[in-house]
N, C-alpha and C positions, 0 to 999 in steps of 0.2 A: 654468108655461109661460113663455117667455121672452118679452117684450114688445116688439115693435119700434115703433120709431117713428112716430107717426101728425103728418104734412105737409101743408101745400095748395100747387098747385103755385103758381110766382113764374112769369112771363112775362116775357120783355125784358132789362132792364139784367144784364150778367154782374156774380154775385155772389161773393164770396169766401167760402171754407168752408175747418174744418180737421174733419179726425179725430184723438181721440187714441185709440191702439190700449194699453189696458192691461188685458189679457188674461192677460200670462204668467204663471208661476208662482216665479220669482223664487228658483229651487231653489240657484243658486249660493251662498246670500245666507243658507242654514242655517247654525245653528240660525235666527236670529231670523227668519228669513220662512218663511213656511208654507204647507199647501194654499190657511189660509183666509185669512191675513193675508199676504200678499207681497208682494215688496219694493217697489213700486210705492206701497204705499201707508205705509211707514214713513217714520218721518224719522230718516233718516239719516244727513244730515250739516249739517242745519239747522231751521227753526222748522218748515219746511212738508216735505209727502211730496212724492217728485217729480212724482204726479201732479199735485199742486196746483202745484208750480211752473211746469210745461208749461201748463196752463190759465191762470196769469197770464202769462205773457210771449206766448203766443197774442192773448189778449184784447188787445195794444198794435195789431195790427192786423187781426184778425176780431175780431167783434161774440157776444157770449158766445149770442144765437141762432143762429150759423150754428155752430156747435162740437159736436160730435156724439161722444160717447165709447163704446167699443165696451169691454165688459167680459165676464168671465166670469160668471155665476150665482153661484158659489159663492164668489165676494166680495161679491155683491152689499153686506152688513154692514161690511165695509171700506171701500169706496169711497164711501156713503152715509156712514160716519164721519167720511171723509179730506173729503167734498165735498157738506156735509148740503143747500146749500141748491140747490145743481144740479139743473134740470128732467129729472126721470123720462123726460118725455117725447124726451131727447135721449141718451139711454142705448139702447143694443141692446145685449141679453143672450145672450153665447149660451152655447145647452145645453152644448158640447163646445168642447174647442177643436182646429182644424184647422189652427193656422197662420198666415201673414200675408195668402196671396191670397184665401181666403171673407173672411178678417174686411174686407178693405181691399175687393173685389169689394160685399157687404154695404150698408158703410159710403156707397160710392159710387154705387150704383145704387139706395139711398135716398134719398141727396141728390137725384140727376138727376132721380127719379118728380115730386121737387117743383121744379127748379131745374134745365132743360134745358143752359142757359147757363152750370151751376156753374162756375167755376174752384176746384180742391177739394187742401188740402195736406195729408199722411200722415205724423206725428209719433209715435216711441216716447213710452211714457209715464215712462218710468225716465234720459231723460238729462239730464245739466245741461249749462244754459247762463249762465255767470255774468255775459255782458253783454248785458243783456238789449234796450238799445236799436240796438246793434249787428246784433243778432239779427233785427229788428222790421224794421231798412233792406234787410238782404238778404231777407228774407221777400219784403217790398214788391217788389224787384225783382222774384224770382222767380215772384211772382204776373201781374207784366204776361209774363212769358219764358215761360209757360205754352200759349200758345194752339197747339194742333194738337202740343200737343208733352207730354212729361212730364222734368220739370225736377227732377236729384239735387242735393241740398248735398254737395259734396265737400269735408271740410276738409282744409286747408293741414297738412300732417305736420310735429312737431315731435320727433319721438323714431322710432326703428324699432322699432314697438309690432306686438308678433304675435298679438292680441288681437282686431284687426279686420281687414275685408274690402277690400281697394281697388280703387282707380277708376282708371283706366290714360288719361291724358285726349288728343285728336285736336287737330283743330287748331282753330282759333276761329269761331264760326259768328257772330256778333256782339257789340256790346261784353261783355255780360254772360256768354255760355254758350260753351262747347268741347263739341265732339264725344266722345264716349262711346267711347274706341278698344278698352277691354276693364274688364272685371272678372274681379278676381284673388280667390281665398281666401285667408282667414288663414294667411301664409307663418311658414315658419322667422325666427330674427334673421339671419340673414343675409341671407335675400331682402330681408327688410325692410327690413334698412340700405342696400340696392343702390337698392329701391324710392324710399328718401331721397336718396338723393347722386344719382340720376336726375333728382331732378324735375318728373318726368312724371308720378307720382302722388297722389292724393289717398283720403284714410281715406273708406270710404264710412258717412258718418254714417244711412244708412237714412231719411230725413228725403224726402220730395219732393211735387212741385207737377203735378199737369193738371187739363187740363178734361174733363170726366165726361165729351163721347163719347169721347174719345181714348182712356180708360182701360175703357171699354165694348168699343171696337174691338178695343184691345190684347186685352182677357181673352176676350171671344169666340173671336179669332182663334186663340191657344195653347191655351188650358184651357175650351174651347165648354162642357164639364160646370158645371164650377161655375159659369157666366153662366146656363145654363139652371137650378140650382136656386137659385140667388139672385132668379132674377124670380118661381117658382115665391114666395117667402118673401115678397117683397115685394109681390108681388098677393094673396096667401093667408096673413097672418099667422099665422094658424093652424096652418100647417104648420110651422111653425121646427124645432117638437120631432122634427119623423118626418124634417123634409129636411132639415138642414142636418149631420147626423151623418153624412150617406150621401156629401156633400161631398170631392173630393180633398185632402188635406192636403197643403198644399204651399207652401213660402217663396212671393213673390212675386216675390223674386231668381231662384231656378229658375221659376218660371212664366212670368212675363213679362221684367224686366230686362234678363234674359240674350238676348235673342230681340229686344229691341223694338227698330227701328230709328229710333225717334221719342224716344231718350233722350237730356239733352243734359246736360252740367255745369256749375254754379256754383261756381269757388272759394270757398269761404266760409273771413273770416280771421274770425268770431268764436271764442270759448274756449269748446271745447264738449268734454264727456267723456260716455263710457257708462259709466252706472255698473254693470257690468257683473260685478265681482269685490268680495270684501273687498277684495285689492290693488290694487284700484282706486282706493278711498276713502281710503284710510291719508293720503295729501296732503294729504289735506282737515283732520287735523291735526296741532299743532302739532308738531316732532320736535326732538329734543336733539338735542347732539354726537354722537354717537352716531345717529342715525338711527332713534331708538324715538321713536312716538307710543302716545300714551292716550287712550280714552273711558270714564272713569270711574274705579276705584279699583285700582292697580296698582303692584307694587313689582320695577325691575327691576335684577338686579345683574350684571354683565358680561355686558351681552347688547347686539349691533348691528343696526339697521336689523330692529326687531320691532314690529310694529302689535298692541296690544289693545285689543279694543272689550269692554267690560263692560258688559253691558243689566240686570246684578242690582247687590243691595248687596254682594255678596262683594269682598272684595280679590284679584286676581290677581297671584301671587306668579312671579318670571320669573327661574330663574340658570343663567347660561350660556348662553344661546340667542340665535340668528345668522339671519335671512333668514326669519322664523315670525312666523305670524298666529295668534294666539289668539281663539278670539271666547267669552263667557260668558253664560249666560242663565240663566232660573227651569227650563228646559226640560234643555237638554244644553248640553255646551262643546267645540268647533271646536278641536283642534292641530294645526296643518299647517306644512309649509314654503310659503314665500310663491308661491315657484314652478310649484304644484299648484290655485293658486285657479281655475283653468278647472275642477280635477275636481270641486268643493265636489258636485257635482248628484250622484254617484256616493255619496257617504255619504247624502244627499237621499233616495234612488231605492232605498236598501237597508235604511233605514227603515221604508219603506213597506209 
């Protein structure tokens, strides 16, 4: 049975809380992430998995007891690898997973049982952020920008990237935050490039800040179901197993986001990426004339702008190939054109 977190309530002084949400299953990211290892908990493209890097640059400004990580079960052996000495007791497990509104709903209406006053931030567990004190100051901000309100990072677009979701932004509500004038889906490259020479947009990094009644009110008010079985979960721990499956599955972007009138935006200029694709991470190393990077042992001959990641001791042999992600593992080996890495989850899914 899934274990929820057991609190005492705080009284008075508002406190600062984050959640990391690392739940997914990380399907893009096959071969090497799996049901029970996923991507979230490998390391990727450095010493640490992302979720431990999301847990340090948090820690610059919450306090490692107000951090509260929402997992799936069936990592539990991952995550406990990736983050041995992390209190159990700050872990919620759940049975199934339904998405971003139970888990984030969950998450939050734990906090508040204990911590009325929470101000409480919503962090993917799989992004990088490589300046990490840059990160820490608009945090700060946006934990005071919080109150009566819920507070996005939207960053600063540097590329017309059709990989993420954007934020259409109003006009300035004060020094720090703008008005929320829409949200857009993952456009074509066109839109995207319109979306850049506009201006007016920003990548919605998924990332935000309120205070736990605001985020109470919000989810009552749109999706009243899962508000009522999440209190159901959290006065009744015992239920998790039978109620939280029954749960609407549903983004949090279509639950609330899209609907809340109380959303507002932070430019954020830190360097931030989802790591989201193999084509994502290919930057992350080094690349010849040519435009080919390597992780591990690889020989390539008239080939441009090709990423191989090598997770075995095999040599990956590469001739003639142009805009292709190889990935190799003890398991299976990944060919694709680079251009297809959204569909990785479709070989994933036919696996199974």
């Amino acid at each position: 049975m899934a274990r929820p977190c057991t609190f005492y309530l705080i009284r008075g002084k508002r406190m600062n809380w984050a959640v990391i949400m690392a739940g997914g299953n990380g399907t893009r990211f096959w071969p090497l992430s799996n049901e029970h290892h996923p991507k979230q908990f490998l390391k990727l493209i450095g010493d640490r998995t992302p979720t431990e890097s999301c847990l340090h640059r948090l820690q610059k400004v919450v306090p490692l007891s107000h951090i509260i990580i929402v997992a799936s079960c069936a990592h539990r052996n991952a995550l406990q690898q990736a983050l041995p000495e992390f209190p159990e007791d700050q872990i919620l497990w759940e049975p199934i997973g339904r998405n971003t509104a139970p888990c984030i709903a969950w998450a939050a209406e734990t906090i508040r049982a204990r911590d009325p006053n929470a101000i409480i931030g919503v962090f993917p567990s799989d992004h990088d952020v490589q300046d990490v004190e840059k990160f820490a100051n608009y945090l700060k901000i946006a934990f005071e920008a919080a109150h009566n309100r819920i507070v996005l990072f939207g960053i600063e677009p540097t590329r017309p990237e059709t990989g993420y979701g954007y934020i259409e932004i109003g006009e300035k509500t004060d020094q720090s935050c703008y008005k929320v004038a829409s949200f857009r889906e993952k456009p074509d490259f066109a839109t995207a490039q319109a979306y850049l020479d506009s201006g007016s947009f920003l990548w919605n990094s998924g990332m935000f800040i309120f205070d736990a009644q605001t985020m109470h009110d919000e989810l009552a008010l749109y999706v009243p179901q899962i508000v009522d079985g999440i209190e159901k979960i959290v006065n009744h721990p015992e239920s998790i197993d039978a109620v939280f499956p029954t749960l609407l599955s549903i983004s949090i972007d279509y639950a609330v986001m899209e609907h809340t009138q109380r959303a507002v935006v932070i430019k954020a200029a830190f360097p931030w990426d989802d790591l989201g694709t193999w084509s994502s991470i290919c930057k992350y190393f080094p690349a010849d004339s040519d435009g080919n990077a390597v992780r591990g042992h690889a020989r390539l001959i008239d080939c441009t702008h090709t990423f191989i990641y090598a997770d075995d001791s095999r040599t990956i042999a590469a001739l003639g190939i142009h805009n292709a992600v190889i990935v190799s593992t003890d398991e299976a080996v990944l060919v694709m054109d680079a251009s297809r890495s959204q569909d990785v989850r479709k070989v994933s899914e036919k696996q199974s």
